[in-house]
C-alpha positions in Angstrom: 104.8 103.4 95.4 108.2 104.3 95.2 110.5 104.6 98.4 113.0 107.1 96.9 109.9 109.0 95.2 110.2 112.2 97.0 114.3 112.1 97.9 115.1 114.8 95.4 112.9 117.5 96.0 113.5 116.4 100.6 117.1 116.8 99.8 116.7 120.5 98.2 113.5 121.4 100.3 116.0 120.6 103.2 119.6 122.1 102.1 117.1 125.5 101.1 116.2 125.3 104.2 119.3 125.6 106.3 120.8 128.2 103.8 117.8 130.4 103.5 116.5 132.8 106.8 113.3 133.6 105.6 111.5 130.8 103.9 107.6 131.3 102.7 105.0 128.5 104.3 105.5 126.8 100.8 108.4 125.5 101.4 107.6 124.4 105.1 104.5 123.1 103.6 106.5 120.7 101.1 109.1 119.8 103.5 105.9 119.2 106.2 104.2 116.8 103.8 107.4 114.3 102.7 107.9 114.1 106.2 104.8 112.6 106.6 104.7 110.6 104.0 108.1 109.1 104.5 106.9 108.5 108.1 109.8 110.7 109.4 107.6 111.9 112.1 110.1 112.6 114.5 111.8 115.2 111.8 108.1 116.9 111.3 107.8 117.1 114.7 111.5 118.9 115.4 110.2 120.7 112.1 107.0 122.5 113.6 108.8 123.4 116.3 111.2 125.4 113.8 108.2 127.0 111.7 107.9 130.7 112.9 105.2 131.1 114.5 103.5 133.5 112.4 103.7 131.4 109.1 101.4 129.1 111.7 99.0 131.7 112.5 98.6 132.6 108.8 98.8 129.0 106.7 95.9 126.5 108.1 97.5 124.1 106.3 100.3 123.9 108.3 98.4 123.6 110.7 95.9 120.9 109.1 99.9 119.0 108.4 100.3 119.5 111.6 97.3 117.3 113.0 98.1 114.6 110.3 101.1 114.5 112.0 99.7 114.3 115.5 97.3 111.1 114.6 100.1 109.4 113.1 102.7 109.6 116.2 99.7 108.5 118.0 98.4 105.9 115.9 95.2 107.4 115.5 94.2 106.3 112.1 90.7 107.8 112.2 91.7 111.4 113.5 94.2 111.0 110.6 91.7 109.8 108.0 89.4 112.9 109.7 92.0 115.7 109.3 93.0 114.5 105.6 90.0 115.4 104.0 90.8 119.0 103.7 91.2 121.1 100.6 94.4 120.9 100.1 97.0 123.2 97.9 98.1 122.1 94.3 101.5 122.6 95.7 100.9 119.5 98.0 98.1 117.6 97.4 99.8 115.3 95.0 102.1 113.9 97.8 99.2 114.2 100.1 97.1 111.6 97.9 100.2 109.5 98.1 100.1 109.8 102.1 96.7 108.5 101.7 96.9 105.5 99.6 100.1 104.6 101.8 98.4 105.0 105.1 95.2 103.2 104.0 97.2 100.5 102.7 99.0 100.2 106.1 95.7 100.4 107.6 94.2 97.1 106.0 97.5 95.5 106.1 97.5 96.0 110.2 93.8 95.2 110.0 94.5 92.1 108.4 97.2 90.8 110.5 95.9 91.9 113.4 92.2 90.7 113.5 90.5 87.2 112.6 87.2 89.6 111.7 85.9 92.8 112.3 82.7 94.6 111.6 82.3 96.4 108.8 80.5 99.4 110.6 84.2 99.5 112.5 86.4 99.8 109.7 84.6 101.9 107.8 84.3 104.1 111.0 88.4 103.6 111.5 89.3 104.5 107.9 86.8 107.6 107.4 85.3 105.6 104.1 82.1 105.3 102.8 80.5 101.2 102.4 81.6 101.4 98.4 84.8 102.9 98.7 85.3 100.2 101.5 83.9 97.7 99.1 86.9 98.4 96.7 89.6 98.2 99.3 88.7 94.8 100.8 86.9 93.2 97.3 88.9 90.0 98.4 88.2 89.5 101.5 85.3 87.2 102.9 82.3 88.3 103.9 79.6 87.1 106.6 76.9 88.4 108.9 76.5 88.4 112.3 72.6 88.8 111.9 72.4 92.3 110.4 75.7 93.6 111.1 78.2 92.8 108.0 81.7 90.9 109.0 85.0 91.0 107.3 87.2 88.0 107.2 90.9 89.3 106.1 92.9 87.5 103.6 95.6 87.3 105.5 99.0 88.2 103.4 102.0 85.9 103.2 105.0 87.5 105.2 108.4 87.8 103.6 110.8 84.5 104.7 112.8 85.7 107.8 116.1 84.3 108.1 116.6 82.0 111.2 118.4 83.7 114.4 121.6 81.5 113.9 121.6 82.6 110.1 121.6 86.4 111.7 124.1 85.4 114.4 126.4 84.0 111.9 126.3 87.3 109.5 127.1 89.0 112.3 130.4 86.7 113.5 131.2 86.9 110.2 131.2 91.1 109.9 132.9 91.0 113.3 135.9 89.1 112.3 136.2 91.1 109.3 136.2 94.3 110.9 138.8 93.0 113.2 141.3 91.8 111.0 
């Protein structure tokens, strides 16, 4: 997935924003869900706050956004994988499909580097997914039993080459000196 897919339509969704005074739940709705998936949850968060409240009493799917956005802040990938299963707008529910596939993919990612194993019942409990959906998801990683209870073993990924702390110290003389001459 793209980083810069949604940029464009953020950019206007915002500048329409600040020019217009009325604005429908649409647009709040669009703005609501880039947010999210750009994990700008501090700007959703100033954002609600700016939605009138009577666009909140009549869209529920501002306020269904509006617990996505809760779970994230508080890392509460179940409550997030809860509220996402909604019927969602056309407007929206293309960039919410892409808020799902990024957060699942952060979610076996953490599981991976966080955990040596973890039961299956667990992660499939953590990620709101039935056993075949989970089967497609985590197809290479290992599998065992602890008697009848099913075990993951995640293939841990490689992590990017870091540069040293004297490689980082020495970029930063260097941008020093040339900022002061």
């Amino acid at each position: 997935m793209q980083v810069d897919k949604y940029s464009a339509s953020l950019s206007t969704l915002e500048s329409e924003e600040l020019e217009s005074t009325a604005l429908s739940a649409d647009v709040y709705l669009r703005l609501l869900a880039i947010y999210l998936y750009e994990n700008k949850l501090a700007n959703a968060k100033l954002l609600w706050m700016r939605i009138p409240n009577n666009l909140k009493e009549q869209s529920k799917e501002l306020v269904q956004l509006n617990q996505l956005n809760l779970a994230l802040q508080h890392n509460r990938f179940a409550d997030f994988f809860k509220h996402i299963r909604y019927d969602w707008s056309a407007d929206i529910k293309p960039i919410i499909d892409d808020l799902l596939c990024k957060q699942r993919e952060e979610l076996f990612t953490l599981t991976a580097s966080a955990y040596v194993s973890i039961y299956e019942q667990n992660l499939m409990e953590m990620a709101q997914m039935s056993a075949e959906e989970l089967q497609l998801y985590t197809a290479d990683w290992t599998r065992e039993r602890d008697g009848d209870r099913p075990i993951l073993l995640p293939k841990v990924k490689e992590a990017a080459p870091r540069l040293a702390n004297d490689d980082q110290l020495l970029k930063l003389t260097e941008f020093v000196s040339f900022l002061e001459n």
